[in-house]
N, C-alpha and C positions, 0 to 999 in steps of 0.2 A: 621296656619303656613305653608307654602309652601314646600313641602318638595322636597326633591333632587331626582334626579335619579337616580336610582343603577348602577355603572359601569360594566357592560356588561365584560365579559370576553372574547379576539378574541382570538382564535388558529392563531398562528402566523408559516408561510410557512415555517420557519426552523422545529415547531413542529411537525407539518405535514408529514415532510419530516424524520424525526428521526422517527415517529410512520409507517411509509412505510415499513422502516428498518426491525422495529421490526416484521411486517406482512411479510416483507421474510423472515426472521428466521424462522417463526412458519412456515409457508408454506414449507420452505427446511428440519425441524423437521420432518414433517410429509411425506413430500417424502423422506426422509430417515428410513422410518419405514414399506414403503411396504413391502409386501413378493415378493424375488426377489431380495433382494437388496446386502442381508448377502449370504453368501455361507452356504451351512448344514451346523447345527453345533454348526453355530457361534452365539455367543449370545452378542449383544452390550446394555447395559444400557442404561436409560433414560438419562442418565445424560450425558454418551459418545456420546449420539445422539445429544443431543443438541450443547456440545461442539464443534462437526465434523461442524454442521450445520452453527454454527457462525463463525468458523474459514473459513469455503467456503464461507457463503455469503461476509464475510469480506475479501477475498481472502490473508489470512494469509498460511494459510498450518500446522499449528500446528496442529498433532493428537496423540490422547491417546491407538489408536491403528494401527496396522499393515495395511494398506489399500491393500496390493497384498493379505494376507492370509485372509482377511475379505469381501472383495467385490465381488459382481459378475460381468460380464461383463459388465450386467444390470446397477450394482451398481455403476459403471465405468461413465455409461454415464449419470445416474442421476447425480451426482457427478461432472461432467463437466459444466451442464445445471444450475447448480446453481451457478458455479464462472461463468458462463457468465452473470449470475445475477448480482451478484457481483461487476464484473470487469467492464460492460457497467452504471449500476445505477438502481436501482427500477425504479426508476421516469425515467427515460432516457426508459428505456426497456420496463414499461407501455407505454410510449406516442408514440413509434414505433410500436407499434402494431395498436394503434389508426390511425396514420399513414397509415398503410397497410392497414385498414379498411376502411379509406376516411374518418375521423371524426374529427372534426374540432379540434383545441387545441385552449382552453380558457387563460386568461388570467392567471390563478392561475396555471394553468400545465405548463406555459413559465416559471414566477417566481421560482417554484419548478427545472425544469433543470437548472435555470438559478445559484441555491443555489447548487443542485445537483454536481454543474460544477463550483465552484467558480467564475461564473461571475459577473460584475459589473452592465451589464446594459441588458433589456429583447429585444436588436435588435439581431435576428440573430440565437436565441437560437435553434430555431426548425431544423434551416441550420445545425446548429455545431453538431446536435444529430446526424442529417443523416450523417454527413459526418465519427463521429464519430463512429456507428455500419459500415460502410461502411470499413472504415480504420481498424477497431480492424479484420473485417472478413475474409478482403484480408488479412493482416498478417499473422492473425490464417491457414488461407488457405495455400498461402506460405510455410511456418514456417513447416505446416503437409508434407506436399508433399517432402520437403528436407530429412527433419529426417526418415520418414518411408521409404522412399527408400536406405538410406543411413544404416536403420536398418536392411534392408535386409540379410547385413553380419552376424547379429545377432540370429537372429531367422529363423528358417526353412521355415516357411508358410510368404508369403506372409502377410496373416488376422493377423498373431501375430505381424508382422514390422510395419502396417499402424495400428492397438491397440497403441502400444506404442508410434509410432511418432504423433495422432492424441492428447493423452494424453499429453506429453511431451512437446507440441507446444502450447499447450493452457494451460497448466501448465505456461509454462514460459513465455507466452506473457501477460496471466491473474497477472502475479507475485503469483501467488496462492500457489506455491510450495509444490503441493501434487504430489508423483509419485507412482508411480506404478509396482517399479522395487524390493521393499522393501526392498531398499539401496539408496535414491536420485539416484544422477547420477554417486557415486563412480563407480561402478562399467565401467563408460565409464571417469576413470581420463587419460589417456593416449591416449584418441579420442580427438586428439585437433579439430576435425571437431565437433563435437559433440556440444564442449565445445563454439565454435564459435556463432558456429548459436543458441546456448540458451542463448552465452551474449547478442546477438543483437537482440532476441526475448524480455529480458527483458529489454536492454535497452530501445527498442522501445513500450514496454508497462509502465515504469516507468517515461518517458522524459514529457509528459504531452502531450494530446491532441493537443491544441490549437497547439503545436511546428510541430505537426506532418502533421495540417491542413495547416500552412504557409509554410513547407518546402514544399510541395504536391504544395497549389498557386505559389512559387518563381516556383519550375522545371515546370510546365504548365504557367505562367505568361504569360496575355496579356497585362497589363502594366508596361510598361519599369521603371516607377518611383517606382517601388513596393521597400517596407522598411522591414523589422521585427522588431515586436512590442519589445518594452524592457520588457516584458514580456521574451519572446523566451530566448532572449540575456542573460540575468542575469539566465536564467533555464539553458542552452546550457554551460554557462562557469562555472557556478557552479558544474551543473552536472559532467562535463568531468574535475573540480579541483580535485573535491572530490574521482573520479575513480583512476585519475592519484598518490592521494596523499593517496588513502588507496594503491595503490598496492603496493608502494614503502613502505610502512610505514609495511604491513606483507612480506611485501619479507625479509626486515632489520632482522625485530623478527626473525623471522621463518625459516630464513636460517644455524642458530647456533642451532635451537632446533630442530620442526621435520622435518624440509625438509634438515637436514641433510643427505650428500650421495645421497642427487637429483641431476640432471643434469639440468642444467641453466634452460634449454627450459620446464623446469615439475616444477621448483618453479616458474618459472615468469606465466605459463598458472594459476599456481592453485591460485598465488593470486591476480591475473587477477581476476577470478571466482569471488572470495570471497570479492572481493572490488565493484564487479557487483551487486554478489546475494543478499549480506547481507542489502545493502540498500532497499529493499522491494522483493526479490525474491527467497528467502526463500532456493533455491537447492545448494546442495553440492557437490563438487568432489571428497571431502578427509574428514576422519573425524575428524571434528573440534571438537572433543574433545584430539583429539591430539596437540591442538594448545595449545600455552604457557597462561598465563594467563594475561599477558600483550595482548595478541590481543586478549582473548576474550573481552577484557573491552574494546580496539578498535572498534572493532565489533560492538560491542552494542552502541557507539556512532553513529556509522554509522547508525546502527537501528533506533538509537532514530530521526534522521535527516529525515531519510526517501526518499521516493519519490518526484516528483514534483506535483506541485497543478494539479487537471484535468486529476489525471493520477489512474492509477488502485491503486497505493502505497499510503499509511500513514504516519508514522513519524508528525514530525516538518513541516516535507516539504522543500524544496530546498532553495527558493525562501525566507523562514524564515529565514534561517540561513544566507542567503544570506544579506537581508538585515542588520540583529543585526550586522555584522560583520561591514560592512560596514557603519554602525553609527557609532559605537565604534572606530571605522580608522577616521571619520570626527570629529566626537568629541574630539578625544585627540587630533587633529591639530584644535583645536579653530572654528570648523564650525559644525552649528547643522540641516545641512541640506544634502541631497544626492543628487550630481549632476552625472550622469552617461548617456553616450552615446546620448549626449545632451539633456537629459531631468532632469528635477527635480522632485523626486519620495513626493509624499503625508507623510505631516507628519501622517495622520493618518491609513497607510500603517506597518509606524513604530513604533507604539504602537502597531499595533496587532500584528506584528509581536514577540515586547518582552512580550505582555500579554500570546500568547502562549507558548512560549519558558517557560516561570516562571511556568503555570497550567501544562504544561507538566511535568515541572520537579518534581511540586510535586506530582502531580499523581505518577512518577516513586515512589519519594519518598519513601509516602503511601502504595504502591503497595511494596515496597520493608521489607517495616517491618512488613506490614500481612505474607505475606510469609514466615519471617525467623519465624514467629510465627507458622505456620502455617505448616510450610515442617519444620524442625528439621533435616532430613539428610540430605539436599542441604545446600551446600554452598551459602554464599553470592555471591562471582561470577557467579556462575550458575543460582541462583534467578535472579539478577541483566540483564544478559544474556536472560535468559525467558522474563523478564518484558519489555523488550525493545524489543524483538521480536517478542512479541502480540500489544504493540503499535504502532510498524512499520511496521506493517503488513507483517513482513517478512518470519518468520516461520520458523526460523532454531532454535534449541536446545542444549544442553549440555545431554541431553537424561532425563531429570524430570519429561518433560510430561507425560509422561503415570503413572508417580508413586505420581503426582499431588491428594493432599487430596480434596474432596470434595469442601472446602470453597475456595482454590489455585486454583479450575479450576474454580470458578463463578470471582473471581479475574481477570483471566485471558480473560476469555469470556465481559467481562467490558472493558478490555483494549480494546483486537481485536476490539470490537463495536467501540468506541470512535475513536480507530485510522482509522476507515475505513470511520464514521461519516464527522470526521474531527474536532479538536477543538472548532472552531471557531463556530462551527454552535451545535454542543453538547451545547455551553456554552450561545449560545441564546437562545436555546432551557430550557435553565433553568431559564435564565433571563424574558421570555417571549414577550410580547412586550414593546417596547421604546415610553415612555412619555416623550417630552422635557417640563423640567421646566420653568412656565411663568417669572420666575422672575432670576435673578443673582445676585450674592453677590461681593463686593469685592476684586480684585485679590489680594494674599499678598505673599510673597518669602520665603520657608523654606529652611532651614540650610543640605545643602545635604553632606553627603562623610567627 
């Protein structure tokens, strides 16, 4: 009898690229365990190491400990070096060094940035990387030079103003949201300068790549016919919905409860901030555990939504929401399809769009009833609050972290991963690879709603 072949099992370029992941974690594990890194003293667990590690490569900002009283200067800039890990891509940050070496990039390194970077197709991808470490470095650069001069009023030397604006700047263009002040940025709530140039550091780290590539072609444009993709468009109007509609939405709360007794110009800056930060950039002006409980569940929607695709942020993603919305608008006026800015978007656009929205939400779910298992003195809101701020990689708190059991920070450390992965590519990476079936059955109509 003839027998069959054994099917071969391929590692499929989402696997690959999730197993990258995991080799920067270990790799940022273990540079956070030189000597050098703690101040005397100080003694950080394995388990807080690892935590730190994830939440930087994942550029979340959630930590279990004090970073001003636990790091050394040193510890400062390992600690940098790995959200720029983070923030640019394994895969992106490998292949730019190859890059700098003169080494050719194969086909399987294009595929990887091209999943790296949510793109669709491998023309172009090696171009979008450079432009992309290119873009994130003038900003970072930028972004340094403003704040630490500006910090100057703060600190005495010189070397402690450019510490903290060099930190500060790549904090918040990375979305990373770790600081180093051991207070976020309360302490500068009444620097509306301050508070400025960190909303436009994370906007401009959060709006997505590719936006930041075509805004750069339009202002240098040599051809006069140039368009932006609907891509851009639908990122650009969502983004700037979603700013406009949280800020009005915590101004409303927050003005009866604790920004009682503020003067206009300090509740509109602060929830400015907080409509900025909370969608993947993790820093604070005021503390948000002084906020009502009505916006921290705000909040955490904002979290859950996230950033834009192609950008250092996690969540849902912009573009997600964007579309579900916008089916749900055509669908109940009788059309099951999306026409926008003269184009007609993929239905199969719009299924992943509600595939991820639905795994996300029961991730949150899941995630939500370990924990109330699991933490006993936190509240559901406060849970619910974490859980959404590890998956949107945002990194702001109710303060639980650090008091987080054992099995609540491997919880946690699962989200960050996922939301930094990105749904969509975690959830192929389980599926493995796609066999289309020889055969179809078929079609017949089930009874919906």
């Amino acid at each position: 009898m003839a027998q069959h072949p054994k099917k071969t099992r391929v590692i499929t370029p989402f696997q690959i690229l999730v197993s990258y992941y995991f080799i920067a974690i270990a790799t940022s594990f273990l540079l956070l365990r030189i000597p050098g890194v703690y101040k005397d003293g100080v003694d950080i667990s394995l388990i807080d190491t690892l935590f730190t590690a994830v939440s930087a490569v994942s550029v979340t900002g959630l930590t279990v400990f004090d970073l001003s009283e636990a790091l050394t200067s040193f510890g400062m800039i390992v600690l940098l070096v790995i959200l720029q890990l983070g923030a640019i891509g394994i895969m992106s940050l490998g292949t730019f060094i190859w890059i700098i070496m003169g080494k050719r990039i194969g086909m399987r390194e294009r595929q990887l940035i091209m999943i790296d970077h949510n793109q669709y197709n491998l023309s172009g991808v090696v171009h979008l990387l450079r432009e992309i470490v290119k873009i994130l470095f003038i900003i970072e650069a930028v972004g340094a030079l403003i704040l630490s001069m500006h910090f100057l009023q703060y600190f005495d030397t010189w070397e402690q103003a450019f510490k903290h604006g060099v930190f500060a700047a790549i904090s918040a263009t990375t979305n990373g949201g770790f600081s180093i002040t051991g207070d976020s940025l309360i302490p500068y709530h009444k620097d509306y300068f301050v508070q400025f140039i960190t909303m436009i550091l994370i906007v401009l780290g959060a709006i997505g790549f590719p936006v930041l590539i075509e805004v750069k072609n339009y202002m240098f444009r040599k051809n006069p016919s140039f368009r932006f993709s609907l891509f851009t468009k639908i990122t650009t109007v969502t983004y700037g919905l979603l700013f406009v509609v949280g800020t009005l939405v915590i101004l409303l709360i927050e003005t009866f409860h604790s920004f009682r007794g503020m003067p206009w110009h300090e509740k509109l800056f602060t929830s400015m901030f907080h409509s900025i930060s909370a969608r993947s950039g993790g820093l604070v002006t005021f503390d948000v555990t002084l906020f009502s409980e009505a916006t921290d569940i705000f909040l955490s929607f904002l979290m859950f939504i996230g950033a834009s695709p192609s950008s250092v942020g996690g969540g849902i993603r912009t573009t997600t929401f964007a579309l579900a919305i916008l089916f749900l608008y055509n669908f109940a006026n009788g059309r099951t399809e999306i026409q926008l800015y003269g184009r007609e978007i993929y239905l199969i656009d719009i299924f992943k769009s509600y595939v991820v929205i639905m795994l996300a939400f029961f991730m949150v779910m899941i995630s939500t009833m370990i924990l109330l298992i699991t933490e006993p003195a936190a509240s559901t809101t406060q849970i619910i609050f974490e859980i959404t701020s590890a998956f949107g990689t945002a990194g702001m708190s109710l303060g639980i972290t650090e008091h987080l059991s054992t099995e609540g920070k491997f919880v946690i450390m699962i989200l960050m991963f996922i939301g930094r992965v990105g749904l969509i590519s975690f959830l192929y990476t389980l599926g493995g690879r796609v066999d289309k079936p020889p055969y179809r059955y078929p079609k017949e109509r089930v009874i919906i709603g």
